[in-house]
C-alpha positions in Angstrom: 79.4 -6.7 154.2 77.4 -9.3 152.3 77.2 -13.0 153.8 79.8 -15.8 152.5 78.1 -18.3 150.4 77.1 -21.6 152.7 79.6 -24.3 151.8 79.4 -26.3 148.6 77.5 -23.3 147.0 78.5 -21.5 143.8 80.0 -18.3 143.7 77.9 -15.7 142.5 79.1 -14.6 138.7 79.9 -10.9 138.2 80.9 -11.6 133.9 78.2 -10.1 131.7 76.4 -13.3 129.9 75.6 -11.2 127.1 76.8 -11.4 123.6 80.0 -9.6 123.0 79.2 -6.0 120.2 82.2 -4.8 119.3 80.2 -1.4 118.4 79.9 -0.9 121.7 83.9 -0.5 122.8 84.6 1.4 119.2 82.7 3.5 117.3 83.5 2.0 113.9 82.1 3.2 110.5 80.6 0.6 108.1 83.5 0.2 106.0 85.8 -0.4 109.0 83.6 -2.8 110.5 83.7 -4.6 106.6 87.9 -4.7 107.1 87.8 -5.4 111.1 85.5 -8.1 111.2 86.5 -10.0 108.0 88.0 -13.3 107.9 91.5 -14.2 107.0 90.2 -15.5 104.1 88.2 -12.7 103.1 91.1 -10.5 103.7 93.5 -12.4 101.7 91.6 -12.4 98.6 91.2 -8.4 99.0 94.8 -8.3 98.6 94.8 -10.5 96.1 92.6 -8.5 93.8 94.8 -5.5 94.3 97.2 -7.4 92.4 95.4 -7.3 88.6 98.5 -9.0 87.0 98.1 -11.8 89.0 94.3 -11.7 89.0 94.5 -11.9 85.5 97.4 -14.6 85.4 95.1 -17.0 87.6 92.4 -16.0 84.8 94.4 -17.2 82.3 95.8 -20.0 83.0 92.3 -21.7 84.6 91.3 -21.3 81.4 94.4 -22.8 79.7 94.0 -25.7 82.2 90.4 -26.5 81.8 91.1 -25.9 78.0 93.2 -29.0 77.9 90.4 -30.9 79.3 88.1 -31.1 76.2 91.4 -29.8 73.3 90.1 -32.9 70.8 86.6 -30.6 70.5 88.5 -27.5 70.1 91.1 -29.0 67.9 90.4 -28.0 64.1 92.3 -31.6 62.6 93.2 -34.6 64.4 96.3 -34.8 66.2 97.8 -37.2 63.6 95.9 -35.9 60.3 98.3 -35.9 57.7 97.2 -32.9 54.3 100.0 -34.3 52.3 99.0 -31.4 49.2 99.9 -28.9 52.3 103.4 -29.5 53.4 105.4 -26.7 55.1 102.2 -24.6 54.6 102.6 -20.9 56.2 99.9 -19.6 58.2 96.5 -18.8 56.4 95.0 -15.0 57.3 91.4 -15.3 58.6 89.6 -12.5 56.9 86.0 -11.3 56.6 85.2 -8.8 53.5 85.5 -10.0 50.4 85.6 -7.2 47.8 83.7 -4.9 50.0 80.6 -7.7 51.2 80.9 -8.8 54.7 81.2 -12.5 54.8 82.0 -13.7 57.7 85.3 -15.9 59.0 86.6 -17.0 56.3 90.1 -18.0 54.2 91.4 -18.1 51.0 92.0 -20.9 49.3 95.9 -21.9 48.0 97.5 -23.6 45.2 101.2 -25.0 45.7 104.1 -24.7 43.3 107.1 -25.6 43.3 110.3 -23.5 43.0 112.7 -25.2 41.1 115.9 -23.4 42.3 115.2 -23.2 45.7 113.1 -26.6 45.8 110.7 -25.4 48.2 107.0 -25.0 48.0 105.5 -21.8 47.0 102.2 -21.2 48.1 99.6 -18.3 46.4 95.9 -17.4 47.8 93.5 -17.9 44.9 91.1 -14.8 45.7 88.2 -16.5 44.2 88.1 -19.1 46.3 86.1 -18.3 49.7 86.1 -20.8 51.7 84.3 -19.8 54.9 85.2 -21.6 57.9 82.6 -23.5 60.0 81.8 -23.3 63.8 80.4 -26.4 66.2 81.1 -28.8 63.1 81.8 -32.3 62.3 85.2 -33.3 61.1 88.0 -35.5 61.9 87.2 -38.1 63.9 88.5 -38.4 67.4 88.6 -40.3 70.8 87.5 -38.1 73.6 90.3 -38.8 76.9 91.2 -42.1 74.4 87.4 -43.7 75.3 84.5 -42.2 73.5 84.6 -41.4 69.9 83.4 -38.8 68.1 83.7 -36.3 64.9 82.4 -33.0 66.6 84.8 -30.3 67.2 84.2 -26.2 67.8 85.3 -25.1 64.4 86.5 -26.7 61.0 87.7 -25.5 57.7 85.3 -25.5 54.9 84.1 -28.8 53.4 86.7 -30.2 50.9 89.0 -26.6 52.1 91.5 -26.4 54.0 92.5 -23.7 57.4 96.1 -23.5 58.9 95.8 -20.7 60.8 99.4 -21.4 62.1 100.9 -23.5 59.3 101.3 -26.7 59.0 104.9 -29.1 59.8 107.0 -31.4 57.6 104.3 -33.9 57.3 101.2 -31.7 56.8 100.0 -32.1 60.2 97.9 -29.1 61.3 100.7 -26.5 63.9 97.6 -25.1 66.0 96.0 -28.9 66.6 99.3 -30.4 67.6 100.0 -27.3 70.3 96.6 -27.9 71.6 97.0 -31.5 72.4 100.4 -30.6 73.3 99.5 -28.4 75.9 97.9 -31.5 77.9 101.0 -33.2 78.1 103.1 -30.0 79.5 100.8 -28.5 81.3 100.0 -31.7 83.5 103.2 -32.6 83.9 103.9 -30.0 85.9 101.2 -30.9 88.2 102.0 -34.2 88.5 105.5 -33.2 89.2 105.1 -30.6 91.7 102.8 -33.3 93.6 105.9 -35.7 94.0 107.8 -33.0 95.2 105.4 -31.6 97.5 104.6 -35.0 99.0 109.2 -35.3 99.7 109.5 -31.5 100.8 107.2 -31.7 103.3 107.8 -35.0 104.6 111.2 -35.0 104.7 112.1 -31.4 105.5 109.1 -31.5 108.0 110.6 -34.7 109.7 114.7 -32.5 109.7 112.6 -29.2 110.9 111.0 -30.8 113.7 113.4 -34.0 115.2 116.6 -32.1 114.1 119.4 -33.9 115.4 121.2 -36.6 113.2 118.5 -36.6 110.9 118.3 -33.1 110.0 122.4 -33.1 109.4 121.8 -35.8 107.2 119.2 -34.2 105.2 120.9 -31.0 104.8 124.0 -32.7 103.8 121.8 -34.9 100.9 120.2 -31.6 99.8 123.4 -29.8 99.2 125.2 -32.4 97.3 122.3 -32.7 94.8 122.0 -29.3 94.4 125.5 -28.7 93.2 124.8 -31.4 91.0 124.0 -29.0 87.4 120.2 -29.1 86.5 120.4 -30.3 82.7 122.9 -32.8 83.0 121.4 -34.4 85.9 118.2 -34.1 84.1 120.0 -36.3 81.0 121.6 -38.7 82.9 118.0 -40.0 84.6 116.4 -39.5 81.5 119.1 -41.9 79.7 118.4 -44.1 82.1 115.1 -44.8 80.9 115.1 -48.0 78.1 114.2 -47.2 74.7 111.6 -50.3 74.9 109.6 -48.5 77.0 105.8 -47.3 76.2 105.5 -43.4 75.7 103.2 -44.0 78.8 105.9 -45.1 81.1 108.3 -42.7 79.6 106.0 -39.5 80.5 105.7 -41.1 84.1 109.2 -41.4 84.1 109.9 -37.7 83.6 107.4 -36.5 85.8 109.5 -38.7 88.6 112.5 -37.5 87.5 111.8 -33.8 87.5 109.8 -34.1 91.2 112.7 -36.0 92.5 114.8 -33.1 91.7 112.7 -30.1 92.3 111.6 -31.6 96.5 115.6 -29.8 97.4 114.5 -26.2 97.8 111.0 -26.4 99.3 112.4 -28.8 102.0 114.5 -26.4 103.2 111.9 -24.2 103.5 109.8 -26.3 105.3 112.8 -27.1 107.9 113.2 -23.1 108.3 109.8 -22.7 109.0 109.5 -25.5 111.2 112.5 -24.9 113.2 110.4 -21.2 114.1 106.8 -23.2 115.1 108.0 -25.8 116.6 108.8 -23.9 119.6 105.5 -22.6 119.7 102.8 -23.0 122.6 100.4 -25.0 120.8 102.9 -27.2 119.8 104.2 -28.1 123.0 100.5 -28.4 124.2 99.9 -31.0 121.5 102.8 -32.8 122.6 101.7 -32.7 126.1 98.6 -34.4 125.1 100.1 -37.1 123.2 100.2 -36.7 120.0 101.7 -38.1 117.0 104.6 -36.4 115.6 102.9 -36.9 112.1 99.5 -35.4 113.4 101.4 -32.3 114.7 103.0 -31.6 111.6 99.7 -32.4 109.2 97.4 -30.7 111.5 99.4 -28.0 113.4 102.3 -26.9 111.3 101.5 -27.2 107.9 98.9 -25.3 107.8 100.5 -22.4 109.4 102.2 -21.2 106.3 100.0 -22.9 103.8 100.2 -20.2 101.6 104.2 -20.0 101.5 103.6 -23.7 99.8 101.0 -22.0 97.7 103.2 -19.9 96.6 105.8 -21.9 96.6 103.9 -24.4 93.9 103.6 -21.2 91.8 107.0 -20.9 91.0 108.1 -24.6 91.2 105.6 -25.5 88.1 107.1 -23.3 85.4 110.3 -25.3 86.3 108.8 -28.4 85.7 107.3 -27.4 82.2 110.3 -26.1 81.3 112.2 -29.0 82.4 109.7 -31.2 80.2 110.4 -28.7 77.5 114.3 -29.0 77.4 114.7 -32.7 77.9 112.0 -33.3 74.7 114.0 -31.0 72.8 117.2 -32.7 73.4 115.7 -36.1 72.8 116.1 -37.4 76.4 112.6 -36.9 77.3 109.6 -37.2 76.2 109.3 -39.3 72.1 106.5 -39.7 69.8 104.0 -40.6 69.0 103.1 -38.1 72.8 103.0 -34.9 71.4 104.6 -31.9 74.0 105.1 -28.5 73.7 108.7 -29.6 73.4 108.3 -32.2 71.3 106.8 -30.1 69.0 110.0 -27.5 68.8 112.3 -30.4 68.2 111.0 -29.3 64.2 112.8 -26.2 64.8 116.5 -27.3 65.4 117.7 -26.4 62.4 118.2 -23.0 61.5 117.6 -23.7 57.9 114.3 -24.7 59.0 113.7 -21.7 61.2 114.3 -19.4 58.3 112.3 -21.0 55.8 109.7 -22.3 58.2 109.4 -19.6 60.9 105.9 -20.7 62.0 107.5 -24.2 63.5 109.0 -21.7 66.2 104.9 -20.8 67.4 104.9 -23.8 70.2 107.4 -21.1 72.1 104.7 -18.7 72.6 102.3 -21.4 75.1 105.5 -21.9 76.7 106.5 -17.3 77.9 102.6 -17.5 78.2 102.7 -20.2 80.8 105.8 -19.4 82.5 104.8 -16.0 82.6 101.4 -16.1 84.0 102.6 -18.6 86.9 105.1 -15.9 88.1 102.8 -13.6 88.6 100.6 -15.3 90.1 103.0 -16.4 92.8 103.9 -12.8 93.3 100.3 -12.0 93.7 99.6 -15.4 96.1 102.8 -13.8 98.1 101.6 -11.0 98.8 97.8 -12.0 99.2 99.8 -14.5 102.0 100.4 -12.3 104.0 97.3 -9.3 103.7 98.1 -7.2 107.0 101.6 -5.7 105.3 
């Protein structure tokens, strides 16, 4: 038998010091080592890729978003620029042969006449007038974000020509330019509005999921009550609210409130569910133990533990919002002029007179599927990607 250490001494240490190979338990081939030893990160965006809907959704609509950010270069006209000669203009073709010679983008030139039983404006291409359009051009001038003005945009019609590629409205202003700036007003929104909500889901259904008790029955006796409330009229009584004197500023503000006040209802509950489940975990009763602040737990401990449900989560909650937007500017509760909105700009297509003489005021729609569209894939793809071990 081997001596007992003298008192006071340490114990000798029988735990191998060396570094830990997992090649050395299991004989793993290079492309399971690649899976095995990947991070949860790395993993998730695997998954993700799988999904090439949604891969191509988040595509898309980064571009759309970062499009929005410099729209007054990529604007043909101003979004105000009135062609009074070009009211109710249908959309011009873009071709490039003429009579057999390549020429490059280009459209035809119109002349305008008017029908004198129907009273409408008849428009007919003048083949001999080419007017080739321009690229990286100077045009209407323009504020860039409302603080630097210039006159430089991606592509104009030709000098003294003109280039609706998707018509023009009842004033002559340019459909394509007034969807483009439109798009900055809808598309943030939605942002802006899932922020508010975010910021009262997870508070307050964080605070119900974790004290329960009194405050939790309270909660969920709030959130059912507003949401048996109906959407649209709840959404025209706040936005009736709003005075009339107000600045279009204030107004879009307003909205945004108004739609993340509303929306907060369903991802608090599923914050609460969530929380009820984690809070019962080990290291959350260690943290408590320890001391610490109920808002530090649930920022630093239980939040992130399904992160990517609220990723997901924002996914879905966004399209609402736009479409909310949408709806109330159509109606004429939400959003007025001179702010120009994807709904705002359909409000020219309310009559069905105008529809079927004027089709082309219908083309802000398309943004809108787009949009919508691409978000909901993408929160299918950020589901499953949440969740890469299934």
């Amino acid at each position: 038998m081997s001596p007992l250490p003298a008192p006071g001494a340490p114990l000798p240490h029988y735990v191998s010091t060396a570094p830990f190979d997992p090649q050395a338990t299991e004989n793993l081939t290079a492309a399971q080592s690649r899976i095995h030893l990947a991070s949860q990160k790395q993993l998730m965006w695997w998954k993700f890729k799988q999904h090439r809907l949604a891969l191509i959704s988040g595509f898309f609509l980064a571009a759309v978003y970062l499009m929005i950010v410099i729209v007054e270069f990529l604007a043909p006209y101003g979004l105000h620029t009135r062609n009074v000669d070009f009211i109710h203009a249908p959309p011009q073709r873009v071709h490039l042969f003429d009579k057999g010679s390549f020429v490059g983008p280009f459209v035809y030139g119109r002349s305008m006449a008017l029908d004198l039983d129907t009273l409408h404006r008849v428009y007919t291409e003048r083949p001999n007038d080419v007017q080739p359009i321009r690229f990286f051009c100077r045009g209407d001038a323009y504020k860039f974000w409302g603080l630097v003005t210039s006159d430089y945009h991606l592509v104009c019609p030709a000098i003294g020509g003109q280039m609706f590629l998707l018509g023009t409205d009842r004033l002559g202003r340019d459909v394509l330019s007034r969807i483009l700036y439109g798009a900055r007003i809808s598309l943030t929104i939605g942002l802006i509005g899932i922020s508010i909500s975010f910021v009262l889901g997870i508070v307050i259904g964080g605070l119900a999921g974790y004290w329960g008790g009194f405050f939790d029955l309270v909660v969920q006796r709030l959130i059912e009550v507003l949401q048996s409330l109906p959407s649209l009229p709840l959404w025209m009584a706040l936005a009736a609210i709003m005075p009339v004197t107000w600045s279009p500023i204030v107004i879009y503000f307003g909205i945004t409130v108004i739609l993340g006040i509303i929306d907060w209802t369903g991802l608090a509950r599923a914050v609460r569910s969530k929380l009820l489940a984690l809070r019962e975990e080990d290291y959350v009763q260690a943290a408590q133990l320890m001391g610490a602040s109920t808002p530090r737990i649930i920022g630093r401990h239980l939040v992130p533990g399904f992160m990517s449900h609220l990723i997901a989560s924002a996914t879905i909650s966004i399209p609402s919002m736009i479409l909310g937007e949408t709806a109330l500017s159509f109606l004429g509760l939400g959003l007025r002029p001179p702010i120009t909105s994807w709904g705002i700009l359909l409000t020219e297509a309310k009559s069905v007179s105008v529809i079927a003489f004027y089709p082309w005021l219908l083309y802000p729609i398309i943004p809108v599927v787009l949009v919508i569209l691409a978000f909901n894939f993408l929160g299918d793809g950020l589901r499953d990607a949440a969740d890469p071990y299934k």
